[in-house]
C-alpha positions as CSV (number, residue, x, y, z in Angstrom):
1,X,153.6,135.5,24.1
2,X,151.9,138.7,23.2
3,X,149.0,136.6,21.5
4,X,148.8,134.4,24.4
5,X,147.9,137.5,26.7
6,X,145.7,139.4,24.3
7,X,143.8,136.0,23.5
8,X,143.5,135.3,27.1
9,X,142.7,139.1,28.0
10,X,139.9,138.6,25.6
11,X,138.8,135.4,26.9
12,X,138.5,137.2,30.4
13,X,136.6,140.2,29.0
14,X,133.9,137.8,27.5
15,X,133.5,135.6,30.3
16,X,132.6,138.9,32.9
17,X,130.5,140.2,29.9
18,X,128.6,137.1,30.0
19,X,128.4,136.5,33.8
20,X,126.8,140.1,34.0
21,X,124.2,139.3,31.6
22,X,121.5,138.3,34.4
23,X,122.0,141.6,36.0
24,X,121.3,143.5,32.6
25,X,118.6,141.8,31.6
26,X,116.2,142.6,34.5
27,X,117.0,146.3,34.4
28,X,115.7,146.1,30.1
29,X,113.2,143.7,31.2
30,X,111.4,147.2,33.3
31,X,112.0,149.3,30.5
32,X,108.5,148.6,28.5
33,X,107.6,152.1,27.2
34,X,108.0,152.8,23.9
35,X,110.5,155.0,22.4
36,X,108.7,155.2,19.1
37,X,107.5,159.0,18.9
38,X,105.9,158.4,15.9
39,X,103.2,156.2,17.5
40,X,102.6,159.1,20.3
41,X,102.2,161.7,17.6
42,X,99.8,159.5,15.3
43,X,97.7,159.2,19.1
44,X,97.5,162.8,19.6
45,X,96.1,165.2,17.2
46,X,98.7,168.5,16.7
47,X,96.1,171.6,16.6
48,X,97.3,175.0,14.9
49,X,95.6,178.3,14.8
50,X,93.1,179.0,11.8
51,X,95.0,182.5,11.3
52,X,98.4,181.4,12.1
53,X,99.0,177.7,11.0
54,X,102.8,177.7,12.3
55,X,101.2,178.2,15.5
56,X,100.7,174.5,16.7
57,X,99.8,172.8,20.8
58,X,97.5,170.4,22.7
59,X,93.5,170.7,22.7
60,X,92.4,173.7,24.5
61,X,95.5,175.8,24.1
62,X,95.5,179.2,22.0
63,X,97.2,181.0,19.5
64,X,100.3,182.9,21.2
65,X,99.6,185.6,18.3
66,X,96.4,186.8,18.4
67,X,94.5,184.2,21.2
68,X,92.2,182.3,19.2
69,X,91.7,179.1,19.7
70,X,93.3,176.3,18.2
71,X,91.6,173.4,16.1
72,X,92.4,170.5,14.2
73,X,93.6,171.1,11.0
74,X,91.2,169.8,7.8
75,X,92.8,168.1,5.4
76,X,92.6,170.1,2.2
77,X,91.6,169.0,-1.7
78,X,92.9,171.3,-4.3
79,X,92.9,170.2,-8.0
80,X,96.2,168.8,-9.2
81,X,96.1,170.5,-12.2
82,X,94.7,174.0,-11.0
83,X,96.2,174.2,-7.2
84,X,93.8,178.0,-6.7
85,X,91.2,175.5,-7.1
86,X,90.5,174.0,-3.2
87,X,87.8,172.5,-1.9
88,X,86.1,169.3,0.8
89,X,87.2,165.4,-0.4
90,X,85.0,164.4,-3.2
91,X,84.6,167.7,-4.9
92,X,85.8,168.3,-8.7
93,X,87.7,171.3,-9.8
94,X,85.6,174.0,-11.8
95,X,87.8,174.2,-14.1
96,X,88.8,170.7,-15.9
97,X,86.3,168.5,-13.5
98,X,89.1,166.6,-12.0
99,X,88.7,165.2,-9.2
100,X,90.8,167.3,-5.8
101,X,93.2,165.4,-4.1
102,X,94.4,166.0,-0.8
103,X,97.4,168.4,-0.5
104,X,100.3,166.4,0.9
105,X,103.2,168.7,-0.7
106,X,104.2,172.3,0.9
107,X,101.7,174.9,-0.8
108,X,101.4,178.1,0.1
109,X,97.8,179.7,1.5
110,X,97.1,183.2,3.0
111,X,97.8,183.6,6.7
112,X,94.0,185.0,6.7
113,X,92.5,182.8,4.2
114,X,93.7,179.5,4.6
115,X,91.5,177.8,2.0
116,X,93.4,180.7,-0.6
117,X,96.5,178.6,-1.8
118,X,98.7,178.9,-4.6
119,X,102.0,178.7,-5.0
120,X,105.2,181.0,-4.0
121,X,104.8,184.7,-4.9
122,X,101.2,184.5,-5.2
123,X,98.7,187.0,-3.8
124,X,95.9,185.9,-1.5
125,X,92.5,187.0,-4.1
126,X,90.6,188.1,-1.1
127,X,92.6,190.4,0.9
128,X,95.9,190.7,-1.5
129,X,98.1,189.5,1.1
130,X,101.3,187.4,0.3
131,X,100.8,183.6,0.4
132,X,102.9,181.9,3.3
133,X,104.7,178.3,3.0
134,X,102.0,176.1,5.1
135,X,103.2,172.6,6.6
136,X,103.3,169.3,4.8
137,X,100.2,166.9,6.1
């Protein structure tokens, strides 16, 4: 007898499940914006402050630290081999003549220099200030 209920409970359950299909569907059916944030972030370009790269907003805004302008970050090339070695897509390093990639791992750059990178406990070799983690591109 207990089987004979729970089966029939369950038949019930599935039958108003499926009756109130028709008045989901409509309701989903509205719901055409995309979740994906991915595709809104690949739309809009994320602009940091030259001075203080973990200082990040929309075009036009400035840096909360010392009220420059932000700008879109340049992807940077450094030599795979020598990573003090930066330069523009297409250069070669100085040193062995490879050819710089672009820097897609965390490096570390001087808060005042940016194009100064090396790697943790570094010192910048323009102003001698210590390099800082920068974001992954």
């Amino acid at each position: 007898m207990k089987t004979f209920s729970t089966s029939l409970f369950g038949a019930a359950l599935s039958l108003a499940l499926m009756t109130m299909t028709p008045f989901i569907s409509p309701a989903n059916a509205q719901h055409d914006h995309s979740h994906d944030t991915a595709a809104v972030a690949a739309q809009e370009p994320v602009y940091s402050c030259p001075m203080h790269p973990d200082v990040t907003g929309a075009k036009g805004d400035k840096c909360s630290k010392c009220g420059m302008a932000l700008t879109v970050p340049v992807p940077m090339y450094a030599c795979p081999m020598h990573p003090e070695i930066t330069g523009a897509k297409g250069d070669k390093c100085s040193k062995c003549g490879m050819a710089l990639t672009e820097m897609k791992a965390a490096t570390y750059a001087c808060p005042m220099h940016p194009e100064a990178t090396g790697k943790q406990g570094d010192k910048c070799p323009k102003c001698g200030m210590d390099m800082k983690p920068t974001k992954a591109k």
